[in-house]
C-alpha positions in Angstrom: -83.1 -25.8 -31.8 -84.5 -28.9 -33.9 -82.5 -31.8 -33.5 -82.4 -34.9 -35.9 -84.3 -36.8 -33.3 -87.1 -34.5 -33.5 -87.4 -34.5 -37.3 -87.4 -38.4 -36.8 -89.9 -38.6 -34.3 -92.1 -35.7 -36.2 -95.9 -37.5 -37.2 -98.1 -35.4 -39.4 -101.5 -36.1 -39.7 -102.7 -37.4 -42.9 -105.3 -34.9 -44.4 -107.1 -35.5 -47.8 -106.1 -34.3 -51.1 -102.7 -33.3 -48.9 -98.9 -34.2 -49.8 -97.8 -37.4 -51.0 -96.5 -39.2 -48.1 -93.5 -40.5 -49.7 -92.1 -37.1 -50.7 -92.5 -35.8 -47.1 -90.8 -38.6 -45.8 -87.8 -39.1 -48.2 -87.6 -35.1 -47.4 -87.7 -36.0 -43.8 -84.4 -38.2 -44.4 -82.4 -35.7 -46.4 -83.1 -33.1 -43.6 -82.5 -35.5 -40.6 -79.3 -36.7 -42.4 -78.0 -33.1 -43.0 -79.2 -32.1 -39.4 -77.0 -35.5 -38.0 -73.7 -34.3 -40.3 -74.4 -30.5 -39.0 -74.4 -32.0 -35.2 -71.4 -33.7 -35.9 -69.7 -31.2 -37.0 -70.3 -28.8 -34.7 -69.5 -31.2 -32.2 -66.6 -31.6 -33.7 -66.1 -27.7 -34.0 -67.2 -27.5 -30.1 -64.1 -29.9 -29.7 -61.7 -28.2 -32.0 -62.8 -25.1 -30.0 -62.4 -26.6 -26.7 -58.9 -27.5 -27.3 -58.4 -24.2 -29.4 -59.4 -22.5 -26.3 -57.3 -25.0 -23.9 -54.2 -23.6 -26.0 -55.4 -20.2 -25.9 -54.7 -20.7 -21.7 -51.6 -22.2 -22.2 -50.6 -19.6 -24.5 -51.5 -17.2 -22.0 -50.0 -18.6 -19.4 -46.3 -19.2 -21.0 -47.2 -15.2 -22.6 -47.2 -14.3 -18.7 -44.1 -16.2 -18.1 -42.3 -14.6 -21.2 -43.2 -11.7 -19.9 -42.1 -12.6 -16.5 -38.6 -13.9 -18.0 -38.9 -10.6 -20.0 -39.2 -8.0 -17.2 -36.9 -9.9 -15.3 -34.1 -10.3 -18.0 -34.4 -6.6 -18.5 -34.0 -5.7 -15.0 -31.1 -8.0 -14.6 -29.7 -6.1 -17.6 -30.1 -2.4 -16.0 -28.3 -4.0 -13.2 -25.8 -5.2 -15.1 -25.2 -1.8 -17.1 -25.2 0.0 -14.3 -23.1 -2.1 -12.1 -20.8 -2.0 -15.1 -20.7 1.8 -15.3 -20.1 2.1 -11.6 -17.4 -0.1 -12.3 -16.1 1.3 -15.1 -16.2 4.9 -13.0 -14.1 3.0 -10.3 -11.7 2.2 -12.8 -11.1 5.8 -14.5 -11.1 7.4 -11.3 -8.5 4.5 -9.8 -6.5 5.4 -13.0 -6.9 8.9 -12.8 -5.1 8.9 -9.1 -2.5 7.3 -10.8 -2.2 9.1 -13.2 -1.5 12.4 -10.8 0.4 10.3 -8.3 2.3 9.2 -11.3 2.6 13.6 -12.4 3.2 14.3 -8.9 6.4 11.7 -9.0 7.9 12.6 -12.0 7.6 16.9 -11.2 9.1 15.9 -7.9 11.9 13.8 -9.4 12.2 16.8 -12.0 12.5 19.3 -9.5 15.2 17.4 -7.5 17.0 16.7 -11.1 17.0 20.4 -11.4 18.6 21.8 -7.9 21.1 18.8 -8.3 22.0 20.7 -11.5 22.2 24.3 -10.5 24.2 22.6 -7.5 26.7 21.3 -9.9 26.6 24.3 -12.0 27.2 26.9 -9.0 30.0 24.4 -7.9 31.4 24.7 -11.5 31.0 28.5 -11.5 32.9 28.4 -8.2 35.8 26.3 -10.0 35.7 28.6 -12.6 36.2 31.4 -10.8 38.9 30.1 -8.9 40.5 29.0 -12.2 40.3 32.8 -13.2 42.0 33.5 -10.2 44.6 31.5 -10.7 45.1 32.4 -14.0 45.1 36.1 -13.3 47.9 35.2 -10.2 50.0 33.3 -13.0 49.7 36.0 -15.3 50.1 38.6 -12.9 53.6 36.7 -11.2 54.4 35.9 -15.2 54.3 39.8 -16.0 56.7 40.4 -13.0 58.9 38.0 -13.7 58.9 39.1 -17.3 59.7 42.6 -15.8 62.3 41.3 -13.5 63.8 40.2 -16.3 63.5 43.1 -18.6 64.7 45.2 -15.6 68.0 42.9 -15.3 68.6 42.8 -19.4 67.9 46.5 -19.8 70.4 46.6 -16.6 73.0 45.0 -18.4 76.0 46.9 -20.2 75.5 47.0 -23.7 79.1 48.1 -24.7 81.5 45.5 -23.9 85.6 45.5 -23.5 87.7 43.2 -24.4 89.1 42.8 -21.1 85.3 42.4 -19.6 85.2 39.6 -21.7 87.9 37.8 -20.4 87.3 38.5 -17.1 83.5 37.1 -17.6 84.9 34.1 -19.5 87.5 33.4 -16.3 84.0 33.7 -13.9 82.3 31.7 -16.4 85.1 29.3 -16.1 86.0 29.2 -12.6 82.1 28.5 -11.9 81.9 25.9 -14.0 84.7 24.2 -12.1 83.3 25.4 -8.9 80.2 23.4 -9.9 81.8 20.2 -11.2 83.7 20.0 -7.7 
């Protein structure tokens, strides 16, 4: 690669009926000055490159450790789902025991609700019963007294005397008296 130092330090050899000397070195100047900006500036793009590149590293480097973070964050994550669904099994199938311990309760209280009431009812249906019975007894001594009494007025005379009647009001009388004593 030519470098400006080598277009400065360039001789030709002077020939005759050649190029004007002037020319070739005012050319000579143009071309070194152009080659001195173009080293510049790719010094300066070498630099710009260097640190380019220097980013480039640390890019990479923090892209690693994103990624890192990343796969790390996302494992945490799965953990945390799945912890939560075991926990949130633990809690439907806590709830679901009670849920049958509650069932189991309240058939059992049912079921003692219900012997309690055909208790009271068969004790009920033994009242009534015996109510019947007694009713039937009452009836039954009512209908013999009613006959006892039927048997004693169909017993009594029907005609009546004069003299009965006297005789009946003198009982009647004398009772009375005997009673007042």
């Amino acid at each position: 690669m030519i470098t400006s130092k080598d277009v400065r330090n360039k001789r030709f050899e002077k020939a005759a009926f050649g190029y004007k000397q002037e020319e070739i070195d005012e050319f000579l100047s143009q071309l070194e000055a152009e080659l001195d900006e173009m080293e510049r500036e790719r010094a300066e793009a070498n630099n710009k490159i260097q640190i380019l590149a220097d980013k480039v590293r640390e890019y990479m480097k923090d892209e690693d450790a994103l990624k890192d973070a990343l796969l790390g964050a996302q494992k945490q994550g799965h953990q945390v789902l799945n912890e939560a669904n075991d926990k949130a099994e633990q809690i439907i199938a806590e709830a679901q025991a009670k849920a049958d311990q509650l069932e189991d309760e309240a058939v059992r209280q049912h079921a003692e609700a219900m012997e309690k009431n055909r208790a009271e009812i068969a004790k009920e249906k033994e009242a009534l019963i015996d109510a019947r019975r007694q009713v039937a007894e009452f009836k039954k001594s009512l209908f013999d007294m009613y006959k006892a009494h039927l048997e004693m007025i169909s017993s009594m005379p029907e005609a009546y005397d004069e003299d009965d009647t006297t005789e009946t009001a003198e009982d009647i009388a004398n009772a009375v008296a005997g009673v007042n004593d």
